[in-house]
N, C-alpha and C positions, 0 to 999 in steps of 0.2 A: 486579711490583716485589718483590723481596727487602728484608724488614724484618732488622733485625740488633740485636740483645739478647743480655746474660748471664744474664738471667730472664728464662725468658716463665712465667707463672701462669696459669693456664688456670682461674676462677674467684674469686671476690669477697665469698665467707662468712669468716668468723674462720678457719678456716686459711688459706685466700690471702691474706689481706690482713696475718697475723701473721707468718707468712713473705716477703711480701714490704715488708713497715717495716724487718726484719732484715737479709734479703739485700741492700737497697736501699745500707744502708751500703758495701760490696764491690762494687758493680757498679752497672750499668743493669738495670732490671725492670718490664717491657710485664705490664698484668696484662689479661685477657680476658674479658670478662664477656660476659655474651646479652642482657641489658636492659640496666637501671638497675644501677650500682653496689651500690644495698641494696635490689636483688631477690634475696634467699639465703633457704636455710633458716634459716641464721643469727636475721635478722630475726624469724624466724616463731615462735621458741623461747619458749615463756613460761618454762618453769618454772625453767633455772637452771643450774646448776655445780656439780658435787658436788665438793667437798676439802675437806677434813680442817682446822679452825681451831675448832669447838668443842672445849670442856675435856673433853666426854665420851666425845670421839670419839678416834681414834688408827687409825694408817697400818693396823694389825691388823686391825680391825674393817670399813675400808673393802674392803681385799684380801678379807676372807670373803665380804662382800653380794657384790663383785663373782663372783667363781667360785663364791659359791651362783647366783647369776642366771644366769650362764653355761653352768649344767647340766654342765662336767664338757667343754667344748670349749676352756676360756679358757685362754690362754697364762701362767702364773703369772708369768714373767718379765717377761711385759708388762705383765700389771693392779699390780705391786710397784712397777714403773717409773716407770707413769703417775702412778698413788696415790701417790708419794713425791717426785715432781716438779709437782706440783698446783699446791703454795701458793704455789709461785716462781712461776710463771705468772699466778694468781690475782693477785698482787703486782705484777706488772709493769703488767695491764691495769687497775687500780686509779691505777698512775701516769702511762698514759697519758690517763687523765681518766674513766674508765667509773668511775659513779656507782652501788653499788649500796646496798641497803635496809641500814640499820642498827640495832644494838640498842644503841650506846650512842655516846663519842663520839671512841673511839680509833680511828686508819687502818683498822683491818683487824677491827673489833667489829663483822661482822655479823651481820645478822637470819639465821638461821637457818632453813629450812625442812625438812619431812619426803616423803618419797615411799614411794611402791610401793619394797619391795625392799632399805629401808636402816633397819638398827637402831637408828640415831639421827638428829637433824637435822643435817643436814650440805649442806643446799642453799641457796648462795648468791645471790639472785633480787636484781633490780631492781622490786618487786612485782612483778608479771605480765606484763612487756615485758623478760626480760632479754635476750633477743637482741638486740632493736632497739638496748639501751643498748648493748651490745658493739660493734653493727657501726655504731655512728655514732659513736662514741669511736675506732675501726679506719682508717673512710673519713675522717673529718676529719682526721689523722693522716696516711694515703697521699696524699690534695689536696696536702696542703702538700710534699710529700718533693720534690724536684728532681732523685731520681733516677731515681723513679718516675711511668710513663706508662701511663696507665687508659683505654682503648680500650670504651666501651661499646655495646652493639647489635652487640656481633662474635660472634659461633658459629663455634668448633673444628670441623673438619673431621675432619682423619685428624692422627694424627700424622705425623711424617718420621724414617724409620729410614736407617739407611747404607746400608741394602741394598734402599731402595727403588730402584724403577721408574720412567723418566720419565711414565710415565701416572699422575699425580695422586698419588702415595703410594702405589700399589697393592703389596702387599707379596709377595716371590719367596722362595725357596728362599734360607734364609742361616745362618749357622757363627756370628758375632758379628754383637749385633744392640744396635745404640746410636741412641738420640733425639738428633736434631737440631733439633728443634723442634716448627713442625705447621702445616697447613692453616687457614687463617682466612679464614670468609666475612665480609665486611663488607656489614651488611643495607642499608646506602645504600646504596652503591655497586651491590651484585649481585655485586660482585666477590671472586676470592676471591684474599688474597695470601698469601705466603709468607714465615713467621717462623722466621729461622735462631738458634738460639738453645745456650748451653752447656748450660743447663741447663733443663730443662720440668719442672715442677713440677702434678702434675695437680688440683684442688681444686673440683671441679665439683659436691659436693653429691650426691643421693642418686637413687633409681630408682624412686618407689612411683608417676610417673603412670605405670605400666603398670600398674597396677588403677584402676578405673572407681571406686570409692570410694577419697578421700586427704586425708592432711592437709596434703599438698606441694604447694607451689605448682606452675601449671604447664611452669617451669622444668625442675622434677625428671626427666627424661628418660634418664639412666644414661649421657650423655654420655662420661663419663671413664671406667666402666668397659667401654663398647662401644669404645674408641679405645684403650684400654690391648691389649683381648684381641685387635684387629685389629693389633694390630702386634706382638703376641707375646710378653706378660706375661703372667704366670700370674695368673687371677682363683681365688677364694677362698671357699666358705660362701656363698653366693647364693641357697640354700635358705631364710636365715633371713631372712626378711620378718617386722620387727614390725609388729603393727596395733595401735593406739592405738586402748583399749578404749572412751576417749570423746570423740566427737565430737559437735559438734552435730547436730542430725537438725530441720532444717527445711528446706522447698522451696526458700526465698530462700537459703539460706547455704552457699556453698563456701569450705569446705576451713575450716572454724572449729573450730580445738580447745579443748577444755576440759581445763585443765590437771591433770597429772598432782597438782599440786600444791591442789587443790581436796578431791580423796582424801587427801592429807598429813594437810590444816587437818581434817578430819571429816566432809563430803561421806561419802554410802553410796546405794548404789545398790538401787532400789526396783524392782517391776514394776507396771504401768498398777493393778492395787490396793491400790497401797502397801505391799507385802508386802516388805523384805529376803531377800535371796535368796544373795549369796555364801557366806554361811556353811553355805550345802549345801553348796560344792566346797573351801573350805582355811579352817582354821584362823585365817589369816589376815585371810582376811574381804578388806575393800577393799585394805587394804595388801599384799595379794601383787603379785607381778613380774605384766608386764603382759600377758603371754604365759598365765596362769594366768586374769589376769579376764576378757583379750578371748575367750576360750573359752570362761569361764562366761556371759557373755553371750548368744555367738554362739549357746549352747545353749538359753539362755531363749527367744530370739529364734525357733527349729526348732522346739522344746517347745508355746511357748503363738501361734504366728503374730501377736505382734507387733512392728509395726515399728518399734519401737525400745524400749529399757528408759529409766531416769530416773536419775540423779544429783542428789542434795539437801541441800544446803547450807542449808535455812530456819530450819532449827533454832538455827543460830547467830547471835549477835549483826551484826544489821544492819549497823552500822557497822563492824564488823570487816570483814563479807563485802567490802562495802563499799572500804575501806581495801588489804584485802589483796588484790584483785581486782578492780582500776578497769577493766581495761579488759575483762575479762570479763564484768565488771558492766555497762557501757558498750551490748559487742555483744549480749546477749542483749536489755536493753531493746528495742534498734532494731528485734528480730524477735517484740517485745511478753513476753517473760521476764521476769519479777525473781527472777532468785534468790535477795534475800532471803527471799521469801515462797511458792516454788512452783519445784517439783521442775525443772530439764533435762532435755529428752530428746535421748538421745546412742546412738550405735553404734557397733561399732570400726570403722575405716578405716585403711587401710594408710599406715605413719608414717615407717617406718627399715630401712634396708637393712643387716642384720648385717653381711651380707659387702662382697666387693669386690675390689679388684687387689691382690693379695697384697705385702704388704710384709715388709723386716725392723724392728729397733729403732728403724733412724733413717729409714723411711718411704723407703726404697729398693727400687724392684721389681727382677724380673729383666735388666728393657731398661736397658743403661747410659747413665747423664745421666738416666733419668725417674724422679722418686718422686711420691706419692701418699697426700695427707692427709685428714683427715678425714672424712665420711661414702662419699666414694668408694675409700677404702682399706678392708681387712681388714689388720688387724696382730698380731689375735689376744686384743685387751682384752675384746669384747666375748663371745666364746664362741657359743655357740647363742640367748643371749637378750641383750639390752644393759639393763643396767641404766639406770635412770632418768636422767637429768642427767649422765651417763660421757662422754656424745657432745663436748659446747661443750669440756669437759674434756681427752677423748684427742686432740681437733681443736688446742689451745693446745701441748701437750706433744708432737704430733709435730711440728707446724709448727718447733718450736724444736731439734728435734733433726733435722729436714731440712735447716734454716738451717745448723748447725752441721758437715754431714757435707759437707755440697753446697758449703762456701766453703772447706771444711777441702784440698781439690786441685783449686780452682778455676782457677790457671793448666794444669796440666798434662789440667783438664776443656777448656778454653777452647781450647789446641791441637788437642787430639783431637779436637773438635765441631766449631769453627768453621773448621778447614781442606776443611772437605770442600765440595763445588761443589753445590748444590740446583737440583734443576729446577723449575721454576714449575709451576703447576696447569694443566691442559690440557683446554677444554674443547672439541676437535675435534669435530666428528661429534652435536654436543648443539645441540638445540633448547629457546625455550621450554616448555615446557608450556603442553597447556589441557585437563589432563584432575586439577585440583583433587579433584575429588572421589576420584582413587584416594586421597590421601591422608589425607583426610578419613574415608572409610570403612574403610579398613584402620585406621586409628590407635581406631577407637572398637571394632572388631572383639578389640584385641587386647587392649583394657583391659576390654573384658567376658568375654570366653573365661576372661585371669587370676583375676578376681575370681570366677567360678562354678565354676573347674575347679584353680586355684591358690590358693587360699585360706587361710582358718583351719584349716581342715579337708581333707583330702587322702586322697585313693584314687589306686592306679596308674593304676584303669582313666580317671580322670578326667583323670588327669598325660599319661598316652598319648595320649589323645583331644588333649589340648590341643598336645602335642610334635606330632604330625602337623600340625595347621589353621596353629599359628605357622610349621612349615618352608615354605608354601605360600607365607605370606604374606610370611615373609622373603625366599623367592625371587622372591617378584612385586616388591618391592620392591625388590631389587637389581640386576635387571633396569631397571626402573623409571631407578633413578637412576643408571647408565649411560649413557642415551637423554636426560635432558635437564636441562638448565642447572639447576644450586641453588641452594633455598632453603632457610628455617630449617626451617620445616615439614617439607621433604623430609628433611633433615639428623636431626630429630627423632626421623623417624617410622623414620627408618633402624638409628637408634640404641634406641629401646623394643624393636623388633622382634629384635633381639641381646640385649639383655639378658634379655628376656621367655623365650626359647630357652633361657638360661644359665641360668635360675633352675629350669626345667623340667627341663634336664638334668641340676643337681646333685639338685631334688628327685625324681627317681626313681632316684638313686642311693646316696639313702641310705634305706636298707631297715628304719627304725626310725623313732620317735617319740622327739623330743628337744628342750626349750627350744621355740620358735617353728616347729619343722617336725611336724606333726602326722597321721600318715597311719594311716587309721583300718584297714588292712592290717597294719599294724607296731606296734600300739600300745604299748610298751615299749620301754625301753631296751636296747642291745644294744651293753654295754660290751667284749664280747672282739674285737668286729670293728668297730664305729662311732666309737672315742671317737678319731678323727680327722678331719682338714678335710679338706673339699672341694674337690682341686684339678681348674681345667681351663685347659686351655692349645690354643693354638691348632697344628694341623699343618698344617706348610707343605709 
């Protein structure tokens, strides 16, 4: 069966869902999610929103944190962009009902918070759930829309270019290369259909479960940008993997962060004798970009063999911690913590994928009819390091500048796309499976190879090692999923193993130390030849 839409949205965090409330006015919009509607990163976000509505603050100030954190990669164009289109965004999502913390008792009088990275407070929180408050303010809002149709438990496949192949999307030798939609398994069914669509819109979120330690759900699989490079958009900076310098560190608890904004409020980081220790590596102490403290830790960690350092908030008034930190106060209890009165222990975990499928201003890749927002795009905001809170931020700002490009020759997109004839997904020649465990053991193969050989820290000869065992296992995989019928698993493991490759190939391709890419071969900057992106593109 051919499905037929003027949106398909391929994802259900604050850029999918903000682009498609927009779009929904102008058309029909099929949004696509893998679980539950408010299974995103989104959801998972405690700390916030960075723009600019304090009196101390101004659009200057925020542009310099930004391309200070950036290291000298950041697109000026773009961080001026974002940072000067903030508030309006901020404002809109304010009207559609998201409740955030307040300091007084005007609209727009928020409570203020501070982070790693930024010279003033300029982080807009719902206390320590602002994500969740965004994407239930977002999803109540799409339920209700009548133009919009929310498909949950469905997994993207391949996209559909014009010059596919009637074998499943397989992609051939092509001059112009335009999106028509994309492959969708539906996990009831088993079946997988075909969405003909004018416009796809990619928003699938970010890539870090290909490291064996994360703070991403296990959603995060690089989806969008493994389906972007198979169909021949240029991906972007893949190199820069942030790792979020604190995480929990208990046996019971996955994927529990500790907000960046705990460092804000006065939280400092200890080792198992109580000793403060950042102020060996910056000036800055806890408040440096994140890429500065997950290193200095990573180093404490090498240094003294142990397994994790501490983050300590006791010092402050209970009731504050309390207040401003219910629900982190909340999780640590359940795994016997109180942070009012005793240190966390946390370690970095891989959090945010810099890069991604290369966009322009208005979040349009190469492939005509596809763009690509929030943690699955590189647009060029974030540079070599992402500043704190940028993300919810550049996520709200492109979605509305996609909306705006993508309706702006929607009929003459609608002819072009929707006249073309699609073939169904073809599953000839494919059996079940009953050999699970390939994918079970390659999937846990590749997220431990990343983690010990792609890391915080990086040698060639580690990058080599790792670029060989993942092409093996890409190819066994491909193989693999040729031979028999799919599932999400397989679809998953299909898509880590690509990205995993991609991040390997940009990082031995750049031949220096910079922001989040740290290779102990290169250790310095090397502005005459690097202070450019990382493009890869596929050849057909």
């Amino acid at each position: 069966m051919i499905r037929k839409t003027d949106f398909l949205v391929i994802g259900s965090g604050i850029a999918g869902l903000s682009y498609a409330l927009k779009a929904a006015e102008h058309g029909r919009v099929t949004i696509i999610t893998k679980k539950n509607i408010q299974q995103s990163n989104t959801a998972l976000a405690q700390g916030g929103v960075a723009a600019v509505f304090g009196k101390q603050d101004s659009f200057d100030l925020h542009v310099a944190d930004t391309l200070k954190a950036g290291d000298g990669l950041c697109n000026r164009e773009v961080v001026k962009m974002v940072v000067e289109n903030g508030p309006d965004r901020i404002r809109e999502l304010v009207d559609l009902g998201a409740r955030f913390s307040m300091a007084g008792t005007g609209k727009f009088d928020f409570s203020m918070g501070r982070e790693g990275g930024h010279s003033v407070k300029r982080i807009i929180h719902a206390h320590d759930l602002t994500g969740r408050e965004i994407e239930d303010a977002l999803v109540a809002k799409a339920r209700e829309h009548d133009n919009i149709t929310i498909l949950e438990d469905h997994v993207a496949v391949n996209l559909i270019t014009v010059s596919s192949s009637v074998r499943s999307g397989v992609l051939v030798t092509h001059y112009e290369n335009s999106c028509c939609g994309a492959y969708v398994l539906d996990n009831a069914t088993g079946r997988v259909e075909t969405f003909h669509a004018a416009v796809t819109l990619l928003a699938t979120g970010g890539a870090c479960k290909i490291y064996l330690y994360t703070s991403n759900p296990d959603i995060a699989t690089g989806d969008g940008i493994a389906m972007a490079y198979r169909a021949g958009a240029s991906v972007a900076n893949l190199e820069f993997v942030q790792f979020h310098p604190t995480c929990l560190y208990h046996p019971e608890a996955k994927n529990f962060l500790i907000s960046e904004a705990v460092r804000g409020e006065g939280a400092v980081l200890i080792d198992a004798k109580g000793r403060r220790f950042m102020e060996d590596y910056t000036p800055e102490k806890e408040l440096a970009c994140r890429d500065v403290v997950a290193r200095a830790i990573d180093s404490e960690l090498k240094k003294t063999g142990a397994e994790s350092v501490f983050l300590d908030i006791s010092h402050k008034d209970p009731d504050f911690v309390r207040q401003r930190f219910p629900h982190i106060h909340a999780r640590c209890l359940e795994y016997g913590i109180d942070i009012t009165t005793a240190p966390i222990p946390v370690v970095p975990a891989a959090h945010y994928m810099c890069g991604g499928v290369a966009t322009d201003l208005n979040g349009k890749t190469d492939v005509q009819g596809l763009y690509a927002v929030g943690e699955t795009a590189c647009t060029g905001l974030h540079g070599a390091n992402r500043l704190a809170s940028n993300s919810l931020l550049e996520a709200l700002v492109y979605a509305h500048n996609a909306y705006l490009d993508s309706v702006k020759n929607l009929s003459a997109i609608r002819k072009k796309n929707m006249d073309v004839t699609l073939a169904p997904w073809d599953e000839t020649n494919t059996t079940d499976s009953d050999e699970a465990i390939v994918v079970s053991h390659n999937w846990d193969e590749i997220r431990r190879l990343m983690w010990n050989y792609v890391g915080i820290v990086r040698s060639d000869k580690r990058l080599q090692r790792a670029a060989r065992r993942v092409k093996t296992i890409h190819d066994e995989i491909d193989e693999y999923y040729w031979d028999f019928k799919l599932t999400s698993d397989l679809v998953e493991l299909r898509n880590l193993a690509t990205v995993a490759k991609l991040v390997i190939k940009s990082a031995l391709s750049r031949k220096e130390s910079r922001g989040l890419h740290y290779n102990i071969g290169y250790p310095k900057k090397d502005d005459t030849r690097c202070l450019v992106p990382t493009i890869l593109k596929k050849r057909f």
